[in-house]
N, C-alpha and C positions, 0 to 999 in steps of 0.2 A: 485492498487488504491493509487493514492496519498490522503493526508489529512483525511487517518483514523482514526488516534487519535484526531481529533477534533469535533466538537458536532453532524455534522450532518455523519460524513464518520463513526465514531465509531455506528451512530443507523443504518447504511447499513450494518454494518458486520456480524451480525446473519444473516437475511434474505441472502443475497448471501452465506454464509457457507450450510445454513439450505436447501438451493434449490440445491447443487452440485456444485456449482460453484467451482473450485482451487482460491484463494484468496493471491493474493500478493501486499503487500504494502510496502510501503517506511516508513523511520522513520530519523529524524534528533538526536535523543535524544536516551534515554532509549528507548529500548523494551518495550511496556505495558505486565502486566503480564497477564490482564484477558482478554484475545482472542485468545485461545486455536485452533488450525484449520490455523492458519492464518502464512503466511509462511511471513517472515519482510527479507527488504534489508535496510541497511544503507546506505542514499545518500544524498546527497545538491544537491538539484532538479535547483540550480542557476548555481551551476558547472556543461559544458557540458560530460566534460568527465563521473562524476558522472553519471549521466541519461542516458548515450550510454550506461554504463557497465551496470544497472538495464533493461536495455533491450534487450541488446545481450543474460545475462546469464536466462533472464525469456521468451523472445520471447512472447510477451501478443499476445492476440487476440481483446482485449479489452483493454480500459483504461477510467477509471472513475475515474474525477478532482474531490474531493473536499477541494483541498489544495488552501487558500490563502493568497498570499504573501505580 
């Protein structure tokens, strides 16, 4: 999941934890500390290299935007 830490990606992250989902997100910053479950890669979504490695070493099946730039 890109843009979990902001207003709208942070209220998807229960409901996907809470149904089974695996849940991984990116983070430019800090780690948030209160979202426990949730597996963070550190990436600059603008740098390509950035964004190949977040998806080589997670291989999604999914990907849900709510990052914006």
């Amino acid at each position: 999941m890109t843009g979990a830490t902001g207003f709208i990606g942070r209220q998807a992250l229960p409901f996907l934890l809470d149904n089974g989902y695996e849940v991984h997100a990116t983070h430019a910053g800090p780690v948030p500390t209160d979202t426990s479950g949730v597996k963070w890669h550190k990436a600059d979504l603008l740098d390509p290299n950035d964004t190949a490695r977040v998806f080589t070493d997670v291989r999604p099946t999914h990907l849900i935007h709510f990052a914006c730039m």
